[in-house]
C-alpha positions as CSV (number, residue, x, y, z in Angstrom):
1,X,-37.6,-156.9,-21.0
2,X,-39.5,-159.8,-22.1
3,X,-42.8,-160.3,-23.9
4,X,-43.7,-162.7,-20.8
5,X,-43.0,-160.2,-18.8
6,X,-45.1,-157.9,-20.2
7,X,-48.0,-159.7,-20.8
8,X,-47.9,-160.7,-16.8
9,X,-47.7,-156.9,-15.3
10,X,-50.5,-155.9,-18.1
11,X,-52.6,-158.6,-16.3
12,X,-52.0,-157.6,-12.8
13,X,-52.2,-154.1,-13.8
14,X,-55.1,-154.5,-15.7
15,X,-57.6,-156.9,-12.7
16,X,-56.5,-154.0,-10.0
17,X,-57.8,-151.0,-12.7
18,X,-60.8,-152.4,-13.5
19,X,-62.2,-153.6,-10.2
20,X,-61.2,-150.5,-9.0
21,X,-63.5,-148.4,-11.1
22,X,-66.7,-151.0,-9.9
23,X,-65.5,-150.4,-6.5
24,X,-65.9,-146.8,-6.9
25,X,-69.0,-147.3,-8.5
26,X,-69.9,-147.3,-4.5
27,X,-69.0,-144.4,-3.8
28,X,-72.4,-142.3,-2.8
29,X,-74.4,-145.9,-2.8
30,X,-73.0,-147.9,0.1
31,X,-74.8,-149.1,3.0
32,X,-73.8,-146.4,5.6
33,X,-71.4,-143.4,5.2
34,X,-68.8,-145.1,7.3
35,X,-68.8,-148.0,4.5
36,X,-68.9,-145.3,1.9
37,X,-65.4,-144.2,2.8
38,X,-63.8,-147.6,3.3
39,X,-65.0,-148.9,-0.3
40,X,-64.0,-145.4,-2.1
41,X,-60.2,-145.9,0.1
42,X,-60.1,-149.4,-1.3
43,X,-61.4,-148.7,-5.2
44,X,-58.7,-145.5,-4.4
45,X,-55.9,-148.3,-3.3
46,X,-56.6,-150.5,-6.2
47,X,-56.4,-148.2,-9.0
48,X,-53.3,-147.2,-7.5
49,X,-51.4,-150.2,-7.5
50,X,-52.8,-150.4,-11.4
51,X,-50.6,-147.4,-11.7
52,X,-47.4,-148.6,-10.1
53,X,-47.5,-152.0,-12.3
54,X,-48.3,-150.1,-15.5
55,X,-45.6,-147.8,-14.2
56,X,-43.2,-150.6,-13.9
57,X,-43.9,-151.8,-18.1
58,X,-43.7,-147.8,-19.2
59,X,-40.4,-147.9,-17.3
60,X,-39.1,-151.2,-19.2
61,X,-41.0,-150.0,-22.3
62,X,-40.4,-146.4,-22.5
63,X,-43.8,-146.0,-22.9
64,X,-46.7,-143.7,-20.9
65,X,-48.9,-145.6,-18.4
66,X,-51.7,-143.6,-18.8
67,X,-52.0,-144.7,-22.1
68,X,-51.2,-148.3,-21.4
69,X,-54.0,-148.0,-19.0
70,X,-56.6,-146.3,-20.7
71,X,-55.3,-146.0,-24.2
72,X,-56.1,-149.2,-25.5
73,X,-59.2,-150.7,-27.2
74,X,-61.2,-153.5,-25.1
75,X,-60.0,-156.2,-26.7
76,X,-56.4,-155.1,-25.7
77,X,-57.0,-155.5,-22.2
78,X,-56.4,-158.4,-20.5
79,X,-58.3,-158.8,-17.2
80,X,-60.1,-161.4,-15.3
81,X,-63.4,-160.9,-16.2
82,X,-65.1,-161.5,-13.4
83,X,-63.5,-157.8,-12.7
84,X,-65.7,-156.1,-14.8
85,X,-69.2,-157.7,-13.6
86,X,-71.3,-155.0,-12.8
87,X,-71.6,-154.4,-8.8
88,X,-75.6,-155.7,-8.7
89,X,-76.2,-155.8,-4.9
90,X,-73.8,-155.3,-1.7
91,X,-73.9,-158.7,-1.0
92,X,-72.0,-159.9,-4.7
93,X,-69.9,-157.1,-4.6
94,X,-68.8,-158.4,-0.7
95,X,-68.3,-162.1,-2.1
96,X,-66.4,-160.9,-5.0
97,X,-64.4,-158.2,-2.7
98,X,-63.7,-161.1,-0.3
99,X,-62.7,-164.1,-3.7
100,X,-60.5,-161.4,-5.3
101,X,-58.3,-160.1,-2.1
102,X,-58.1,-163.9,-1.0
103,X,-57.0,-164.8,-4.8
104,X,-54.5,-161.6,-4.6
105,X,-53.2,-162.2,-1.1
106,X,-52.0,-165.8,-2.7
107,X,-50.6,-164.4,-6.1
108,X,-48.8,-161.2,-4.4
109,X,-47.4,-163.9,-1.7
110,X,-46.1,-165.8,-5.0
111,X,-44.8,-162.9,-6.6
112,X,-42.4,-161.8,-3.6
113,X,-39.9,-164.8,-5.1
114,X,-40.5,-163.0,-8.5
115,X,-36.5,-163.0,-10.2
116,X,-37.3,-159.5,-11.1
117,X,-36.3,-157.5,-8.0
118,X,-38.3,-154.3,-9.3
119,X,-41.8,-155.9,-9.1
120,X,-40.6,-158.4,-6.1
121,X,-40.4,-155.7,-3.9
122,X,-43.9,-154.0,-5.6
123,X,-46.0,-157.0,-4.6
124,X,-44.2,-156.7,-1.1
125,X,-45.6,-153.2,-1.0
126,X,-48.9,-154.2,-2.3
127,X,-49.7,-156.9,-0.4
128,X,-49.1,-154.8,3.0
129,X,-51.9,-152.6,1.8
130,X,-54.1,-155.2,0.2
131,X,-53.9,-156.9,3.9
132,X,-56.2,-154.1,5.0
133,X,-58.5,-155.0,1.9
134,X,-58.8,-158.8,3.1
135,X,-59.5,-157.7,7.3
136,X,-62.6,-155.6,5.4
137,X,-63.6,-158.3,3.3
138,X,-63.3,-160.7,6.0
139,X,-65.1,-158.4,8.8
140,X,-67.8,-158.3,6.7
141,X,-68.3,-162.3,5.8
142,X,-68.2,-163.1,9.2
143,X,-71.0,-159.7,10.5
144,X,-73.3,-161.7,7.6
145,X,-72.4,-165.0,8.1
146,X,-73.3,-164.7,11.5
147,X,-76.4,-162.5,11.5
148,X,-79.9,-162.7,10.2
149,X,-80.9,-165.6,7.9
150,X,-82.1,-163.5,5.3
151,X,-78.8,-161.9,5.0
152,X,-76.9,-164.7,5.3
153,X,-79.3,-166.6,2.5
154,X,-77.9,-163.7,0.3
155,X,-74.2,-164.0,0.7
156,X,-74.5,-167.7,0.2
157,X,-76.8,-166.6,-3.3
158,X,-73.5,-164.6,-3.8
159,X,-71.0,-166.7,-2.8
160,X,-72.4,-169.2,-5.5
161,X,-72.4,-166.8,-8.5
162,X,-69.2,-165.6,-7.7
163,X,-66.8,-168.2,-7.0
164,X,-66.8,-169.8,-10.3
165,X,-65.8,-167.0,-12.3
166,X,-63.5,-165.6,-8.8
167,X,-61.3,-168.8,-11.0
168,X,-60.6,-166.6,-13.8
169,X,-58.3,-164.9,-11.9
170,X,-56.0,-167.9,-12.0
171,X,-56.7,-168.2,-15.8
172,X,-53.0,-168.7,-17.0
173,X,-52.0,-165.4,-18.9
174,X,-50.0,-165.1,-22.5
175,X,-46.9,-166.4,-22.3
176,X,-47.1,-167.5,-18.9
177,X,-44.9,-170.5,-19.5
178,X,-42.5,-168.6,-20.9
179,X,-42.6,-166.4,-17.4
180,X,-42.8,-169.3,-15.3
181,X,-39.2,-170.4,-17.0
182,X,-37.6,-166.9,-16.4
183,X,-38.4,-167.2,-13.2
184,X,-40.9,-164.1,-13.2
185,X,-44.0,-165.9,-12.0
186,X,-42.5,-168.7,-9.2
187,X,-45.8,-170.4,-9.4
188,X,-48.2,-171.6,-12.3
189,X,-51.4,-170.8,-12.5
190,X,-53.0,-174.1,-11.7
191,X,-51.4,-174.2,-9.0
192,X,-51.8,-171.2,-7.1
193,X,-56.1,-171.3,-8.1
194,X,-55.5,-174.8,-5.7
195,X,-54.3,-173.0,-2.9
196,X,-57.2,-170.7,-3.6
197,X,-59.6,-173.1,-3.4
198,X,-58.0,-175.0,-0.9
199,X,-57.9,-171.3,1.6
200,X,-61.5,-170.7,0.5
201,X,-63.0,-173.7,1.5
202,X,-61.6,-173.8,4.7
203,X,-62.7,-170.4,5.5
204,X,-66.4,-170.9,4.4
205,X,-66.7,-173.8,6.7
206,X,-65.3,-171.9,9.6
207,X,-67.8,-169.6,8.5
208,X,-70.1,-172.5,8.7
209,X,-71.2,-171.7,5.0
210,X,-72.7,-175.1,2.6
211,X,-69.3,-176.8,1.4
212,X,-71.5,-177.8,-1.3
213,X,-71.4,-174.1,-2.6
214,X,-67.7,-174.3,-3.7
215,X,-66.6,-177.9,-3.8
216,X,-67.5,-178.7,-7.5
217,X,-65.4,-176.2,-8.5
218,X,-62.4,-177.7,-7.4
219,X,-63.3,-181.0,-9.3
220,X,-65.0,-179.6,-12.4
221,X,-62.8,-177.1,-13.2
222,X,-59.5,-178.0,-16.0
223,X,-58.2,-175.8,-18.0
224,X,-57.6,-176.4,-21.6
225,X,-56.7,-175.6,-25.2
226,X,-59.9,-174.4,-27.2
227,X,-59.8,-174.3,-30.7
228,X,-58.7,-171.1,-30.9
229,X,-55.5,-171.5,-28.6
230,X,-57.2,-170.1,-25.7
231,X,-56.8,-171.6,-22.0
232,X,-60.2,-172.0,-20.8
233,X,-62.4,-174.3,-18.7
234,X,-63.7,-177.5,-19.4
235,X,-67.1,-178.2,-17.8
236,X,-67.4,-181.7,-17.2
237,X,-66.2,-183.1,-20.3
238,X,-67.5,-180.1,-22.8
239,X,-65.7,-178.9,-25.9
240,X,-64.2,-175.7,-24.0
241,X,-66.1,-173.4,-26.2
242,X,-66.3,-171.2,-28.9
243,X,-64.0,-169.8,-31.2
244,X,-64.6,-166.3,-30.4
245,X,-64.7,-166.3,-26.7
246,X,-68.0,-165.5,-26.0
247,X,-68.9,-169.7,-24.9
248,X,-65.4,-169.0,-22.7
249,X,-66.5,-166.0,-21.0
250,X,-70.0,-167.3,-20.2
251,X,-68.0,-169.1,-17.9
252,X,-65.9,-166.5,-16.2
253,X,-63.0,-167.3,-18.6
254,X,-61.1,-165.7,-21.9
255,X,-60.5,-162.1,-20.1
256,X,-56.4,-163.0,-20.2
257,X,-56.9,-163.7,-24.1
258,X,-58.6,-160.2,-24.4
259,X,-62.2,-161.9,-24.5
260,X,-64.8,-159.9,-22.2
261,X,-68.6,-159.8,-21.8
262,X,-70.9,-157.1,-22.8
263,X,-70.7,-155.6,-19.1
264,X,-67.2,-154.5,-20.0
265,X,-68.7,-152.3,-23.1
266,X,-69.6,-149.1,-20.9
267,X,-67.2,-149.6,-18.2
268,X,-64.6,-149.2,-20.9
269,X,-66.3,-146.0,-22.6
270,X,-66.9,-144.4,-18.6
271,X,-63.2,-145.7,-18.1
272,X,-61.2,-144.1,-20.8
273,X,-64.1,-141.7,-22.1
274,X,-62.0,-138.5,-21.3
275,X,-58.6,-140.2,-22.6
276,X,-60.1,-140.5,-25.4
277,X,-61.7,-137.2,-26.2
278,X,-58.7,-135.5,-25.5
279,X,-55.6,-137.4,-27.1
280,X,-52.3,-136.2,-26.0
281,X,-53.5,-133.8,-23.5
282,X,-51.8,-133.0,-20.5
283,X,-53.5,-132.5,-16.7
């Protein structure tokens, strides 16, 4: 197996495990009981197709994929970061529920023409399930798009702290070119975060939501080489950051490079706390 290929299931693996655990941060706290369940079933779902792509690299590897989940230090994970935001109020966690299954429905429709047959069919599977994910999220734009202004007022509030970093998700991963060439990922980055853009904007404005909320994204956006080799986004002509990360990640960007904000710090000790405490123990 390739080093491309491994880098590319560790960041799929890696977004689905992480916003998993904020979306069962939920689970006691949602609006209603009935909501309760769904967002528990969902946070449930996504941690579970963390397991089958981590399952996929132990196979290749001959590793364990609970320690490729949880056994690693937080630099050594590789998600998007606007994963690991904190869940703040139910309408950002509903924007970012609704950017991240749009951005996933796109990648997993990519990665059906994957040359590697194993995780071809896997994002087949996947994205039958995650269908069910996007008919929530989009159930729910539409009830608040649709009902009082003061709720509405807040998903656009959300929509607009969201979407920006929702781009990370399309942040081109190590060795992507490399996995691009081998035919493993059919569709480059920048290309597939178009589409995204493209889908989102049209479904805001059928949900008669400001364009003006999304559409200097699509402009201001480039990705390039920072000084410290990273992929990252240039704001409207800046410098593309720091050499550590931290200017990168202020912007939504640097979680494929293994660069993550401080929200990630006790996520990461609640997520692999009892991995840790107990090396090599078996359940």
């Amino acid at each position: 197996m390739s080093d491309a290929f491994a880098s590319l299931l560790t960041a799929l693996g890696d977004d689905e495990l992480v916003l998993g655990h904020r979306h069962s941060e939920w689970t006691g706290y949602a609006p209603h009981l009935e909501e309760d369940v769904a967002f528990s079933s969902i946070a449930q779902d996504e941690i579970g197709h963390a397991t089958a792509y981590y399952s996929l690299l132990a196979k290749v590897t001959d590793t364990d994929p609970d320690r490729l989940a949880l056994g690693r230090d937080k630099s050594g994970y590789r998600h998007a970061v606007v994963c690991e935001r904190p869940n703040r109020e139910w309408g950002y966690t509903l924007a970012r529920h609704w950017f991240y299954d749009t951005a996933d429905e796109i990648r997993l429709g990519s990665l059906e023409l994957c040359a590697d047959e194993d995780l071809a069919a896997l994002a087949r599977k996947i994205r039958r399930e995650e269908r069910y994910h996007l008919l929530h999220a989009d159930s729910w734009m539409k009830r608040i798009a649709r009902g009082p202004v003061e709720g509405r007022t807040k998903l656009m509030d959300a929509i607009g702290d969201t979407l920006s970093e929702s781009l990370g998700i399309f942040e081109p991963f190590e060795l992507e070119e490399a996995a691009v060439k081998e035919g493993l990922w059919p569709t480059p980055s920048d290309e597939l975060r178009e589409r995204f853009l493209q889908r989102a904007a049209e479904e805001l404005d059928v949900l008669g939501l400001p364009t003006e909320i999304h559409a200097h994204a699509a402009n201001d956006a480039e990705f390039v080489a920072s000084s410290s080799g990273d992929l990252i986004a240039d704001q409207e002509g800046g410098d593309g950051g720091s050499a550590d990360g931290q200017d990168t990640v202020a912007l939504g960007l640097g979680g494929r490079r293994g660069h993550h904000s401080a929200d990630f710090d006790q996520l990461w000790e609640d997520m692999t706390g009892q991995y840790r405490a107990h090396p090599g123990a078996t359940w």
